[in-house]
The first five atom37 places (N, CA, C, CB, O) and aatype in JSON, in Angstrom:
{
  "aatype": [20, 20, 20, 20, 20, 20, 20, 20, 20, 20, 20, 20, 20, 20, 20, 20, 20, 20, 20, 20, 20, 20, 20, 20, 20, 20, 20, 20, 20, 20, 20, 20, 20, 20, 20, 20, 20, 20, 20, 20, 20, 20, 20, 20, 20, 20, 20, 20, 20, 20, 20, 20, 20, 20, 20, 20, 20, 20, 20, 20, 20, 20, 20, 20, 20, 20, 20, 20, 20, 20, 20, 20, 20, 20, 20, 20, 20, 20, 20, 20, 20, 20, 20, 20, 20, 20, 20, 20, 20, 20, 20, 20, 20, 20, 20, 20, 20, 20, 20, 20, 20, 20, 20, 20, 20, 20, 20, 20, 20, 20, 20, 20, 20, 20, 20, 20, 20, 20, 20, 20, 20, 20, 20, 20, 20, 20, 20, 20, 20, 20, 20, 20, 20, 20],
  "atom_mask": [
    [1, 1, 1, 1, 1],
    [1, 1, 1, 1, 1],
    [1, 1, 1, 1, 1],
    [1, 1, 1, 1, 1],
    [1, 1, 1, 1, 1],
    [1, 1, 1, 1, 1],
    [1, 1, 1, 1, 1],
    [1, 1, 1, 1, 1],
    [1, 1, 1, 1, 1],
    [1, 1, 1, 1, 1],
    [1, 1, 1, 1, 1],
    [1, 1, 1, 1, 1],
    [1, 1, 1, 1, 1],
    [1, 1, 1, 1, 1],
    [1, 1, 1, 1, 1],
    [1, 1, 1, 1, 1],
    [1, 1, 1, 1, 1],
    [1, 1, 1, 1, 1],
    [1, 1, 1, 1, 1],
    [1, 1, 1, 1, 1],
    [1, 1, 1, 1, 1],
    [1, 1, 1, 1, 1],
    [1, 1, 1, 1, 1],
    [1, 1, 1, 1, 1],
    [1, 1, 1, 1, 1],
    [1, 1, 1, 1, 1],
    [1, 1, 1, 1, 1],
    [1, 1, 1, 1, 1],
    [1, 1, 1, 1, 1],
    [1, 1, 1, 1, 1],
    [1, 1, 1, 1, 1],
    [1, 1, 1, 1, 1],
    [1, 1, 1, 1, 1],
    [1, 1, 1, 1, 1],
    [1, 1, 1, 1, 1],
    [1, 1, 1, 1, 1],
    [1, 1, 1, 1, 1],
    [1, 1, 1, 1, 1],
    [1, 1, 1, 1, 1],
    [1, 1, 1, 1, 1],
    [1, 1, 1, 1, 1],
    [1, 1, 1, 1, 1],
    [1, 1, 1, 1, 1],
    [1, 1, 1, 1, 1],
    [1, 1, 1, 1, 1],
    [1, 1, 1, 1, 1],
    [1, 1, 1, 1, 1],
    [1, 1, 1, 1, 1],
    [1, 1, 1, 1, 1],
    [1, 1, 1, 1, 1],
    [1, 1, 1, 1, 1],
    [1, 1, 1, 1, 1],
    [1, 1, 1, 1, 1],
    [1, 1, 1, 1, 1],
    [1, 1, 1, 1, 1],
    [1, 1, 1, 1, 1],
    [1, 1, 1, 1, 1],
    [1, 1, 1, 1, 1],
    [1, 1, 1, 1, 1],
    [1, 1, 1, 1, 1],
    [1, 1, 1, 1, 1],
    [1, 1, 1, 1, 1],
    [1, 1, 1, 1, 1],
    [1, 1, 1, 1, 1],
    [1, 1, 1, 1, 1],
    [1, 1, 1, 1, 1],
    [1, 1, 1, 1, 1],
    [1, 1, 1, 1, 1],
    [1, 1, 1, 1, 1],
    [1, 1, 1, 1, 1],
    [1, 1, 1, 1, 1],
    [1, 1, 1, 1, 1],
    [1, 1, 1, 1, 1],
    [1, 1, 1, 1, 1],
    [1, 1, 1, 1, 1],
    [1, 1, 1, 1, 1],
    [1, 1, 1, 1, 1],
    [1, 1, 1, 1, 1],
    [1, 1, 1, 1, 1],
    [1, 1, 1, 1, 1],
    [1, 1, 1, 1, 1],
    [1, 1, 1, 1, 1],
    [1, 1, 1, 1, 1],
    [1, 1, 1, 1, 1],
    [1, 1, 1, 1, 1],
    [1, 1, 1, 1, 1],
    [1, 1, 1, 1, 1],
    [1, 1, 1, 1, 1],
    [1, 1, 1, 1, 1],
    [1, 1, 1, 1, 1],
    [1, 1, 1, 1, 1],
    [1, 1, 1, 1, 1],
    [1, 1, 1, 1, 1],
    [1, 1, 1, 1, 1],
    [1, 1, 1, 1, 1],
    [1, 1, 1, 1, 1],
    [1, 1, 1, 1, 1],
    [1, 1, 1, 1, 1],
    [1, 1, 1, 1, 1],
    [1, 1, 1, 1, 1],
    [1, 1, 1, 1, 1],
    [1, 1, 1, 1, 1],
    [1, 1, 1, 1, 1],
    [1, 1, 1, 1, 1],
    [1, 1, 1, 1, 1],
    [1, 1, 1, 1, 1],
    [1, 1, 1, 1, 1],
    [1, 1, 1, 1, 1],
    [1, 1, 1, 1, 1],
    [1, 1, 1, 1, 1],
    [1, 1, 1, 1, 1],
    [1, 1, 1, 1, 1],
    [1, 1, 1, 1, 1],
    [1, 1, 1, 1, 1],
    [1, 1, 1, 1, 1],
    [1, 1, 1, 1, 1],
    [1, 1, 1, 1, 1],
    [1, 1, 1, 1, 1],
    [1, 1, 1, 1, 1],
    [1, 1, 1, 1, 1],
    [1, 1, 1, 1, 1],
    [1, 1, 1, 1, 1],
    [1, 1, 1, 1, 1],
    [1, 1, 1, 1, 1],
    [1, 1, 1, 1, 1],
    [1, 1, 1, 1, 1],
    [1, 1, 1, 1, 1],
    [1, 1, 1, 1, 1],
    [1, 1, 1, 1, 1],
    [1, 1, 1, 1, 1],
    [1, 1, 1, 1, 1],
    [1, 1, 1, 1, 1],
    [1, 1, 1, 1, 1],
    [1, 1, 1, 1, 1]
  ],
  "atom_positions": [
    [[-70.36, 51.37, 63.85], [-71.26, 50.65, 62.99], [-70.45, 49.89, 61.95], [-72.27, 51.61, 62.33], [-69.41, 50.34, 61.48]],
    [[-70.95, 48.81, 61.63], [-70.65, 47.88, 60.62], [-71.59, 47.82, 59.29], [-70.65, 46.6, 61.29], [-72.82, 47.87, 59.36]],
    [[-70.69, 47.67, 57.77], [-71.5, 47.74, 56.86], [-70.95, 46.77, 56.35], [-71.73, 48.82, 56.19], [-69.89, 46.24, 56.66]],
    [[-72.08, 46.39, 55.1], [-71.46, 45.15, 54.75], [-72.51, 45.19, 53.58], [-71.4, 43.8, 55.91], [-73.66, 44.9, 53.9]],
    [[-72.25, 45.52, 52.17], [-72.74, 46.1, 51.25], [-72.52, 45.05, 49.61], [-72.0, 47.58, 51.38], [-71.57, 45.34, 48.89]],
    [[-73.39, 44.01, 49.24], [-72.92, 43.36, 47.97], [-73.72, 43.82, 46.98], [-72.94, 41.88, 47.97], [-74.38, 42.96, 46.4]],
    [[-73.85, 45.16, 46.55], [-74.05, 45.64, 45.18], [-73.93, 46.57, 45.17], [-74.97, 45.5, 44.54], [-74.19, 47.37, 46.07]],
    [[-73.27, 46.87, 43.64], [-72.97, 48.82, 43.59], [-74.43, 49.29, 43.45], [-71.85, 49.62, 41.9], [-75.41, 48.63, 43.1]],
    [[-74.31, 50.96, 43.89], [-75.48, 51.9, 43.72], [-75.34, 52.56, 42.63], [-75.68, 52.84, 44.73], [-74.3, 52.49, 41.97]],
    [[-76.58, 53.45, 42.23], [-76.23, 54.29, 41.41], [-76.01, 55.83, 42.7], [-77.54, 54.31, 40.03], [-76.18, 55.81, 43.92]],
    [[-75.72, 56.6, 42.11], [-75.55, 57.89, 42.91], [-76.56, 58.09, 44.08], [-75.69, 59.1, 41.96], [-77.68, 58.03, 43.59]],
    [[-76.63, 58.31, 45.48], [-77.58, 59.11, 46.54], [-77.06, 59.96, 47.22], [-78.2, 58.42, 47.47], [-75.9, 60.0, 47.62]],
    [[-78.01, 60.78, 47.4], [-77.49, 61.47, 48.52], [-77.79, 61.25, 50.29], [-77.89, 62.7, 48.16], [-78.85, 60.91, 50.8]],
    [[-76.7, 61.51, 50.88], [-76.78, 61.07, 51.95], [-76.17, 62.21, 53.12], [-76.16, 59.78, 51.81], [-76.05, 63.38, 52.74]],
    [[-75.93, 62.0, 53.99], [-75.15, 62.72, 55.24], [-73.91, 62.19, 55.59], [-75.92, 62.67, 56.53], [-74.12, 60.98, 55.74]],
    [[-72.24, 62.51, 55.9], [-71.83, 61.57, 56.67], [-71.83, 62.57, 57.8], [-70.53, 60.76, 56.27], [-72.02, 63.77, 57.65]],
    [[-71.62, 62.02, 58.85], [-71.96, 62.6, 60.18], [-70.24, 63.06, 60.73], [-72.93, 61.24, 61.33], [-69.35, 63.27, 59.9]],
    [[-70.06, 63.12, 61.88], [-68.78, 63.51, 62.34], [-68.37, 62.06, 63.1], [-68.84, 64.97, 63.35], [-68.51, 61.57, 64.22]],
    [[-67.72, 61.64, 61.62], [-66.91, 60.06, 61.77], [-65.91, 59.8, 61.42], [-67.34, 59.05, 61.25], [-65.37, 60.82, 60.99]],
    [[-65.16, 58.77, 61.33], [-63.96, 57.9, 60.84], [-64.64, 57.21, 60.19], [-63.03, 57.13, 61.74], [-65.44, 56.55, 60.86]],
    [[-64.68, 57.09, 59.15], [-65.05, 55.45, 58.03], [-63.97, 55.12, 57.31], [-66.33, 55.55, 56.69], [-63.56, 55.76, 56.34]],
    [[-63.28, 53.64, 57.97], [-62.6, 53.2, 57.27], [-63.28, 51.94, 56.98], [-61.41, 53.23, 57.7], [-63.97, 51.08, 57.53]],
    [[-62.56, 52.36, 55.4], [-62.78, 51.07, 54.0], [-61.9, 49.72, 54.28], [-62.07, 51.74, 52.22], [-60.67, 49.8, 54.35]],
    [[-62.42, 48.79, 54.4], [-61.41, 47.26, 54.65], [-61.49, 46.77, 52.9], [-62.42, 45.63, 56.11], [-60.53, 46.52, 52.18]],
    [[-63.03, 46.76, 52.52], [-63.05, 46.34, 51.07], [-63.93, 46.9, 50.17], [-63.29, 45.08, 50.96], [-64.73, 47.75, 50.57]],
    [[-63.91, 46.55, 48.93], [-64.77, 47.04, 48.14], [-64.59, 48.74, 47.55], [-65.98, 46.77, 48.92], [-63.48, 49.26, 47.69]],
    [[-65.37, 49.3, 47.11], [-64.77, 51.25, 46.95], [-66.36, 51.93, 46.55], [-63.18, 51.69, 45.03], [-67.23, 51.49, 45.8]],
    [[-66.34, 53.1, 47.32], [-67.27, 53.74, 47.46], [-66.24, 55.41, 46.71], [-67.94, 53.53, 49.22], [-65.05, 55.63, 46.52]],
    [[-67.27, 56.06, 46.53], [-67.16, 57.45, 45.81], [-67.86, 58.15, 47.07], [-68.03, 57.65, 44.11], [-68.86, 57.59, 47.53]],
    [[-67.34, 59.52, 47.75], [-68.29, 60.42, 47.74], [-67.5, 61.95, 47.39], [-69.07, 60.29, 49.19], [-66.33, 62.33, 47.41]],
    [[-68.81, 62.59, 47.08], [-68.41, 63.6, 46.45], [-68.89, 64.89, 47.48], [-69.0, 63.53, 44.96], [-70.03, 64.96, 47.93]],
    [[-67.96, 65.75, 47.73], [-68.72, 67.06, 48.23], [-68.62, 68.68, 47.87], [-68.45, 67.06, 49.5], [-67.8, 69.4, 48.43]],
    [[-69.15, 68.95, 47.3], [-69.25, 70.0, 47.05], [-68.27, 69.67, 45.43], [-68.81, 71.01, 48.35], [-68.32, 68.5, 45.04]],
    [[-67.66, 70.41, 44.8], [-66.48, 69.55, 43.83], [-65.8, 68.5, 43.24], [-65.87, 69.61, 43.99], [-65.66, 68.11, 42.08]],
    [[-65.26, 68.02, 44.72], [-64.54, 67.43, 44.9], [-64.96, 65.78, 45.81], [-63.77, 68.41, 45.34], [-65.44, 65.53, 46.91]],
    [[-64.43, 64.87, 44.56], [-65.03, 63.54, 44.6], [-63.37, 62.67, 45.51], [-65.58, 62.91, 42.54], [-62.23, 62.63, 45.05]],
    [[-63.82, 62.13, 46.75], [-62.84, 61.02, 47.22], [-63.67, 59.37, 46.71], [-62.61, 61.23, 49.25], [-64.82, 58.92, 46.78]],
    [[-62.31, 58.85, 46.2], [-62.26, 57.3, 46.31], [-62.24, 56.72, 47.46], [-61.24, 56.76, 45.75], [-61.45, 57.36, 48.16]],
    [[-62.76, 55.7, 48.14], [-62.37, 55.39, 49.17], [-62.35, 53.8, 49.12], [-63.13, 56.05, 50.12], [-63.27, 53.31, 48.47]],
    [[-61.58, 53.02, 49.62], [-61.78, 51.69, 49.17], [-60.06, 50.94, 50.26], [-61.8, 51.65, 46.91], [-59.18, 51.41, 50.98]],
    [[-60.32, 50.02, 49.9], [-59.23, 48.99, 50.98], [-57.89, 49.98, 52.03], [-58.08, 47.69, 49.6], [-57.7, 50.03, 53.25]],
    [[-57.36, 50.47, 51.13], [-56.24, 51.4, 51.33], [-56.53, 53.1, 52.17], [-55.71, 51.58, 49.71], [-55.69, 53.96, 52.43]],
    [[-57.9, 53.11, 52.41], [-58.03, 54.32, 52.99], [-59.43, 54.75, 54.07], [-57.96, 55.16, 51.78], [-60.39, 53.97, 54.16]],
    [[-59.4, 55.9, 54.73], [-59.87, 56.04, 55.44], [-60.74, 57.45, 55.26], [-59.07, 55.78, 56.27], [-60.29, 58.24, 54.43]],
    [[-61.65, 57.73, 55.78], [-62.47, 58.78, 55.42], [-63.1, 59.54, 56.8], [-63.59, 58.17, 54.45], [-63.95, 59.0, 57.51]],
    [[-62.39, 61.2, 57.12], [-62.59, 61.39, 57.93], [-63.69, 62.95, 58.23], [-61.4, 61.13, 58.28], [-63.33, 64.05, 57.8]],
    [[-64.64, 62.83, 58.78], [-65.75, 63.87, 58.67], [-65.84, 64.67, 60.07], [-67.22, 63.13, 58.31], [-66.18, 64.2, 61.16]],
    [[-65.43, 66.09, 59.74], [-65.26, 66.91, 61.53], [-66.94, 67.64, 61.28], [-63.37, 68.69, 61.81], [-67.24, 68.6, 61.99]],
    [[-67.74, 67.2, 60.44], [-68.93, 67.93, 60.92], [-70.16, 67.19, 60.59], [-69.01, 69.32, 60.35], [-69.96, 65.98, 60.44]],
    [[-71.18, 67.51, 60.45], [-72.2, 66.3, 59.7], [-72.39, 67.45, 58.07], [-74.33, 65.87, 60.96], [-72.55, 68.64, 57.84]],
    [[-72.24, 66.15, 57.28], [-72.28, 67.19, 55.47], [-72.63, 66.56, 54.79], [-71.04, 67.76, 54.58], [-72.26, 65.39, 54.67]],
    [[-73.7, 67.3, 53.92], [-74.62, 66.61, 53.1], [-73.05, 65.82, 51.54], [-76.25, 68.22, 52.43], [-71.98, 66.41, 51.41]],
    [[-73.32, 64.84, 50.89], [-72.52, 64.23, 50.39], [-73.69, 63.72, 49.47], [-71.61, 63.37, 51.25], [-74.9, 63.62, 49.66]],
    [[-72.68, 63.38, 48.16], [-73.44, 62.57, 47.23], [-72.07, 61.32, 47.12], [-73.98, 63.58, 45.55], [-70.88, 61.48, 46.88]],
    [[-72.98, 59.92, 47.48], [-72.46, 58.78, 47.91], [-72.69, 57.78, 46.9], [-72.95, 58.42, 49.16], [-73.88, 57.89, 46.61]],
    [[-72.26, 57.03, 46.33], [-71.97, 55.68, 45.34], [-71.21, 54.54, 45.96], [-71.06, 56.08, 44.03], [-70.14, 54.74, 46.55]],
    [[-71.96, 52.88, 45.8], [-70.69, 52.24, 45.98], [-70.68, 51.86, 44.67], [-70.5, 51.11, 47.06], [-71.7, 51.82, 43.99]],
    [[-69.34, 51.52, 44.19], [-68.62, 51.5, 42.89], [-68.02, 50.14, 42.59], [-67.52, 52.55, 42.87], [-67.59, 49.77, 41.5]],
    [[-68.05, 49.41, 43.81], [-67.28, 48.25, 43.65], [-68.0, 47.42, 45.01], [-65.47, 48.59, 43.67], [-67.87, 48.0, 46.09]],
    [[-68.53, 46.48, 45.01], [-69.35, 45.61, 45.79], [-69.88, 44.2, 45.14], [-70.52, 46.43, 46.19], [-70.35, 44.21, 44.0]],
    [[-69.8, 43.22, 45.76], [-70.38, 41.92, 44.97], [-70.83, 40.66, 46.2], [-68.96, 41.24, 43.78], [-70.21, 40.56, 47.26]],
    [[-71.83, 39.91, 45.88], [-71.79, 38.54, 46.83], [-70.37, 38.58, 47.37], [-72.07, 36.97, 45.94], [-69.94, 39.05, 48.42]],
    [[-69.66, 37.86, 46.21], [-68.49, 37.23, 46.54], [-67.32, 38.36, 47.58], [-67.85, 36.75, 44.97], [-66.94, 38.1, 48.72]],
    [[-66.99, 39.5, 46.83], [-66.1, 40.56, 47.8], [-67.23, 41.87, 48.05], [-64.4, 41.21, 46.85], [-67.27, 42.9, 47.39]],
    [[-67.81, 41.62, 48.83], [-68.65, 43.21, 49.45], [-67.46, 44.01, 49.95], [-69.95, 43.01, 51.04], [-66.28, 43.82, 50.23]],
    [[-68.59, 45.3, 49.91], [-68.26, 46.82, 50.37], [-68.3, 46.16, 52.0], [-69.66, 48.36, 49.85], [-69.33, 45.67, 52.47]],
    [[-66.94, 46.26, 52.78], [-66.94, 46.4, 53.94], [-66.39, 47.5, 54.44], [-66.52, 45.51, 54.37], [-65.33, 47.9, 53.96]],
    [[-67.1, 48.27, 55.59], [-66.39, 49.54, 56.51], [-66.67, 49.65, 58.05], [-66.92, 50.98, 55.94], [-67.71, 49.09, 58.38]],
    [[-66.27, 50.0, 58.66], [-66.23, 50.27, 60.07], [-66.4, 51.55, 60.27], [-65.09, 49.87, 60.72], [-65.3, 51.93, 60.69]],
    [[-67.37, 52.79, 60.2], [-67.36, 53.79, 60.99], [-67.71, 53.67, 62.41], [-68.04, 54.58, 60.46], [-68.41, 52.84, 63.0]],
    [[-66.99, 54.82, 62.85], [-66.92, 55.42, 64.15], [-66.95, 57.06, 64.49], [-65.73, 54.91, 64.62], [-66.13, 57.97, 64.39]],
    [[-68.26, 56.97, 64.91], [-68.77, 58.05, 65.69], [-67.64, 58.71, 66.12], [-69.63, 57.67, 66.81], [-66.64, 58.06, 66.43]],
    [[-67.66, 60.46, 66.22], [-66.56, 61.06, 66.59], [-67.27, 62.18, 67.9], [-65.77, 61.79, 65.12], [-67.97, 63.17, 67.66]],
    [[-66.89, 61.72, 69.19], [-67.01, 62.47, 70.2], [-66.44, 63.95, 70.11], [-66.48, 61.77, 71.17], [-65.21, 63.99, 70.13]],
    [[-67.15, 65.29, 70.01], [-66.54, 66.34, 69.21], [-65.93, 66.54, 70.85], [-67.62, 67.7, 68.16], [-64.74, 66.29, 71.04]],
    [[-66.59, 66.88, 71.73], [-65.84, 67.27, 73.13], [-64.76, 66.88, 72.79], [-66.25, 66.67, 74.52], [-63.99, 67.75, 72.37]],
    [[-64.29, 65.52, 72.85], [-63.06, 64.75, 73.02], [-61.91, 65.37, 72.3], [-63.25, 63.34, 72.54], [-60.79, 65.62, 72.76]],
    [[-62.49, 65.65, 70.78], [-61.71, 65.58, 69.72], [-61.38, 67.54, 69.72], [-62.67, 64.69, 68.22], [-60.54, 68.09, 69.02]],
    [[-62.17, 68.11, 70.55], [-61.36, 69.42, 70.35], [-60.46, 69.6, 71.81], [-62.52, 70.84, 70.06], [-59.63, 70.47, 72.07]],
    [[-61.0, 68.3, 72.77], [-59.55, 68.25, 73.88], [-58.37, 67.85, 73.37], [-59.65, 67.26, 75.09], [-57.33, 68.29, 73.86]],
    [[-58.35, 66.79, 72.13], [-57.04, 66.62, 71.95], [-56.47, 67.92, 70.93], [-56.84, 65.1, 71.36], [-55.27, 68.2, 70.93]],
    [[-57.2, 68.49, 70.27], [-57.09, 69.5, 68.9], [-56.25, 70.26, 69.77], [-58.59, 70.38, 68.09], [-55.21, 70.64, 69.24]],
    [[-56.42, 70.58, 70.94], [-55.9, 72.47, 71.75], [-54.5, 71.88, 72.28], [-57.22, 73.37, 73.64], [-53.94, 72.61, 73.11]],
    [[-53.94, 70.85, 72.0], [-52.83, 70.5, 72.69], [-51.82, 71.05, 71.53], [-52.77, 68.86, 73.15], [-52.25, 70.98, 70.38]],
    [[-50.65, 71.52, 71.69], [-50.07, 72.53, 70.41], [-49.6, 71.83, 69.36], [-48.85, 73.48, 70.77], [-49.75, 72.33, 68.25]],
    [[-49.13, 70.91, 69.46], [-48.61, 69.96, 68.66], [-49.4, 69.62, 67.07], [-48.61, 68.77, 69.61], [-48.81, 69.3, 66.03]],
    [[-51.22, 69.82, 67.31], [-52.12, 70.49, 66.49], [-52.78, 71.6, 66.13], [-52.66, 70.15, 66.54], [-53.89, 71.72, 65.61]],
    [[-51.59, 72.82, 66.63], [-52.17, 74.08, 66.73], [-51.58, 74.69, 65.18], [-51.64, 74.95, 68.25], [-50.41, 74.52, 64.84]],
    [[-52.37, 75.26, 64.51], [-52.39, 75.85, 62.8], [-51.73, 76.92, 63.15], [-53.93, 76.26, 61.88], [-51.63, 77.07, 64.36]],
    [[-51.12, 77.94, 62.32], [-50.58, 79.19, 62.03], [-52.13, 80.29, 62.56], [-50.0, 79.21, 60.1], [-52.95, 80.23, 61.64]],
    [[-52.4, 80.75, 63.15], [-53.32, 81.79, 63.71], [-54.66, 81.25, 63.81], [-53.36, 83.06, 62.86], [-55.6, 82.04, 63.74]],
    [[-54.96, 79.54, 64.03], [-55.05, 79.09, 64.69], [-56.53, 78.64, 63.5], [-54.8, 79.7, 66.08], [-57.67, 78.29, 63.8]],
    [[-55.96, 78.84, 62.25], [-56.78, 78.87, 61.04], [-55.9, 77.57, 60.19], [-56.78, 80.64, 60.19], [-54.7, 77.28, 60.22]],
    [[-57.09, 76.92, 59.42], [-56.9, 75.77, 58.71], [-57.05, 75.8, 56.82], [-58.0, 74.82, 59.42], [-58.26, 75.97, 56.67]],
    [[-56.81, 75.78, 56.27], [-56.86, 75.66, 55.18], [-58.05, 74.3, 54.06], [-55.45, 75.59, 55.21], [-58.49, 74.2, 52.91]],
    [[-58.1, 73.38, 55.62], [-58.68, 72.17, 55.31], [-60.28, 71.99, 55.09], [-58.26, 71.36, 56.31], [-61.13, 72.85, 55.32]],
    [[-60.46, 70.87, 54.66], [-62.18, 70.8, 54.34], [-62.49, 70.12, 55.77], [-62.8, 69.63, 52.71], [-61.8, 69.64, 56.67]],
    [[-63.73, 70.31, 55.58], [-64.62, 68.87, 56.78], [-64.12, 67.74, 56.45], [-66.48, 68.49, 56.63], [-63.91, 66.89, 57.31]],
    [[-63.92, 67.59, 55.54], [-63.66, 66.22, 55.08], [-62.35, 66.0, 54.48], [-64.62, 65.84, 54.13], [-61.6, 66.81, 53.94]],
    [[-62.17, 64.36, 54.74], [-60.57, 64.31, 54.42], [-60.69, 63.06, 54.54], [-59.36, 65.03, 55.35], [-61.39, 62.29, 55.19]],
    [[-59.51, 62.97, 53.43], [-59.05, 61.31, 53.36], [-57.69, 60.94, 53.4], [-59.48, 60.63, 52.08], [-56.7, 61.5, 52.92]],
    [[-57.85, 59.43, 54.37], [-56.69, 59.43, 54.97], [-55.76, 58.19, 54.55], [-56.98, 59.49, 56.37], [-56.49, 57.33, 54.04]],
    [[-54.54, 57.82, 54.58], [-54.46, 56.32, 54.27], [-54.33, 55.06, 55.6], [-53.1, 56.23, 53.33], [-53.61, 54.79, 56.56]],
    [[-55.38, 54.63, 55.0], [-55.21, 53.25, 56.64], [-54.04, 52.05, 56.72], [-56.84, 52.01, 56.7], [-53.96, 51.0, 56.09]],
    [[-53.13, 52.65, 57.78], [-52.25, 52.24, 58.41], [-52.77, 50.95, 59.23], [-51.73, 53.32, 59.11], [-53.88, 50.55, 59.57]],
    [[-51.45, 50.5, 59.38], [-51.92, 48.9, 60.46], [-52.24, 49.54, 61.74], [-50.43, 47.5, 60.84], [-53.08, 49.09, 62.51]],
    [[-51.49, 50.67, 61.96], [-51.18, 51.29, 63.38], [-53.32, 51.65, 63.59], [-49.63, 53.27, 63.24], [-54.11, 51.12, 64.37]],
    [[-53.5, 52.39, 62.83], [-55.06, 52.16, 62.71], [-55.76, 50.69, 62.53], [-55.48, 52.93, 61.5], [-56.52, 50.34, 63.44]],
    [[-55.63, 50.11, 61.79], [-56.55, 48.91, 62.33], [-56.17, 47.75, 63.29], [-56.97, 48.21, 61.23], [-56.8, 46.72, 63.05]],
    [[-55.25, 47.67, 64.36], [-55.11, 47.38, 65.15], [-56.28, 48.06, 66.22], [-53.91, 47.46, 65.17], [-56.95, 47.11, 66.63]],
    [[-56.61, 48.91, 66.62], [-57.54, 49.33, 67.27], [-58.71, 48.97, 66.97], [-57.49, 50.37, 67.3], [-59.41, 49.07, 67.99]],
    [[-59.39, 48.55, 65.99], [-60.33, 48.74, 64.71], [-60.29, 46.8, 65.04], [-59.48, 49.75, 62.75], [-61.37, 46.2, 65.13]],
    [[-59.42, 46.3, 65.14], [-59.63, 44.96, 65.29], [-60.29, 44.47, 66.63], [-58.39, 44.36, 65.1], [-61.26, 43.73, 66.8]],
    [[-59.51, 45.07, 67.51], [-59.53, 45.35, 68.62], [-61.38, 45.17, 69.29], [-58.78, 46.8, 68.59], [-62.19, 44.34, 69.7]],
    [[-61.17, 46.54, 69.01], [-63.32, 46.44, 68.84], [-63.81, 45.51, 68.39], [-64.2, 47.38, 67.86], [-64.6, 44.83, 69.04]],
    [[-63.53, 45.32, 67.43], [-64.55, 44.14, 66.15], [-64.41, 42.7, 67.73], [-63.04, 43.4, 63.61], [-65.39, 42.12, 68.2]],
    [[-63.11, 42.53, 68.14], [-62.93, 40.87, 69.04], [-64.21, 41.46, 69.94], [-60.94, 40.37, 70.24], [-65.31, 40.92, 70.02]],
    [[-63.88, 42.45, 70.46], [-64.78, 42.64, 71.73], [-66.58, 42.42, 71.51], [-64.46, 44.31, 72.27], [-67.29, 42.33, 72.52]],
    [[-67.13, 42.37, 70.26], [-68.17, 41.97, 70.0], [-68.17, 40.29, 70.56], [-68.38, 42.3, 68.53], [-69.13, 39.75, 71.11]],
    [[-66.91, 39.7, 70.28], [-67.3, 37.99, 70.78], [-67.0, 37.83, 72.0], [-66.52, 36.76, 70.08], [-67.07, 36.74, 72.57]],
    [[-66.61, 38.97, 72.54], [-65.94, 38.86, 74.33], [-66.42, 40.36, 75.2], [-63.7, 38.81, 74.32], [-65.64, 41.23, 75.59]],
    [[-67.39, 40.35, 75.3], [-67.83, 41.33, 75.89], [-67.59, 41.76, 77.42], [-68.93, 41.19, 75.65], [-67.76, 42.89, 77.88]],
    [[-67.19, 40.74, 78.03], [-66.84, 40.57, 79.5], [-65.91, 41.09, 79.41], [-66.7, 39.38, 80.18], [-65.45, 41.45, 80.49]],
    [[-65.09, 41.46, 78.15], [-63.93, 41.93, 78.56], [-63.38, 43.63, 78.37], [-63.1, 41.03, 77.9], [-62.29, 44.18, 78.23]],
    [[-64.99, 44.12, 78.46], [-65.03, 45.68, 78.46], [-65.18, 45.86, 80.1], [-66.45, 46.43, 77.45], [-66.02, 45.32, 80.82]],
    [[-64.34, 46.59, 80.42], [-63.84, 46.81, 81.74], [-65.17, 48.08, 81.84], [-61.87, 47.31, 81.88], [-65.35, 48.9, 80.94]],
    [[-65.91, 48.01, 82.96], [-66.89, 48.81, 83.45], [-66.3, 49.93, 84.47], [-67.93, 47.91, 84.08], [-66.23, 49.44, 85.6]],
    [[-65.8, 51.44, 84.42], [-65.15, 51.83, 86.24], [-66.48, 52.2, 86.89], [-63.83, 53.51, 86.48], [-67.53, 52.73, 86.5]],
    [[-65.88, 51.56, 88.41], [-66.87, 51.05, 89.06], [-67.1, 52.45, 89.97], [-66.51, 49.54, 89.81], [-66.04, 52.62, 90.58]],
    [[-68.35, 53.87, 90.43], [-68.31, 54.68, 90.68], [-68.14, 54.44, 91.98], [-69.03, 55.28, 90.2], [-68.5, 53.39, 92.51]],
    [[-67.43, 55.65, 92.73], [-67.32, 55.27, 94.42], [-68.5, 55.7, 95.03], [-66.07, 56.02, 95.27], [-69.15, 56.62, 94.51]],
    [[-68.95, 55.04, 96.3], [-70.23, 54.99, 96.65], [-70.38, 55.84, 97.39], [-70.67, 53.99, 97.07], [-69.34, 56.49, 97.49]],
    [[-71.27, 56.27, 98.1], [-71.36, 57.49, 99.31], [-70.44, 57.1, 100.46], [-73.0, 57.66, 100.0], [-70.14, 55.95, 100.77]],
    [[-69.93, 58.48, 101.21], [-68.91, 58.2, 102.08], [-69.72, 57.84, 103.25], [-67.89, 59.34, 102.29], [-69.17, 57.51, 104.3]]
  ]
}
C-alpha cells in the first residue's frame, strides 16, 4: 500500500499489522506501549505481529507530504527464512519487541522501487504457468 498524507494529525489510535513501513518523506510518531519511534525519510518500521499503536503524523504538508510504502508481511514465509541458523537467538529466545525500527538503506529501496515501476508495467510480472494434466 501507498500513502500519501498532507497534514499532521493530532494523536489516534490505530493497528499496525505484520508489515514493513518504510518512510520516503515527511515523519510520523508511533508509540507502543512506552516507547515512542520517530519514523521519517531515514527509516523503516518493522511489525512481526498486528499491535494496537498510538499513531501521529508530525510532519506533512501540500508542498512535502507524509510518503510510505508498507508491505504486508507473509508470516509462513518469514518464519521459513527465521529457522535458517544464521537467525537463530541464544535458546532460541529474543529479547526484542514486535516492533522495531530500522534504518532504510538503498539496498532496501531498490526493491521498493522496483514495485512502485511495476505499477506502470504490469506485463512485466511474470505469471508461472501451472503444468496441465498428463
Amino acid at each position: 500500500m501507498l500513502y500519501r498524507r498532507t497534514k499532521t494529525t493530532p494523536c489516534y489510535f490505530a493497528t499496525y499489522e505484520r508489515s514493513v513501513n518504510i518512510f520516503v518523506q515527511g515523519q510520523k510518531r508511533v508509540t507502543l506501549g512506552g516507547t515512542t519511534y520517530l519514523c521519517d525519510e531515514s527509516t523503516c518500521l518493522l511489525s512481526s505481529l498486528d499491535l494496537p499503536v498510538v499513531s501521529q503524523i508530525v510532519v506533512a504538508s501540500e508542498e512535502v507530504p507524509l510518503l510510505s510504502l508498507l508491505l504486508k508481511l507473509d508470516m509462513a514465509l518469514v518464519r521459513e527464512i527465521l529457522n535458517h541458523a544464521e537467525f537463530q537467538t541464544r535458546n532460541g529466545l529474543s529479547e526484542a519487541r514486535s516492533i522495531a525500527i530500522g534504518k532504510t538503506t538503498t539496498d532496501l529501496l531498490k526493491p521498493c522501487s522496483r514495485l512502485l515501476d511495476l505499477l506502470d508495467a504490469p506485463e512485466d510480472i511474470s505469471v508461472p504457468q501451472q503444468p496441465g494434466p498428463a
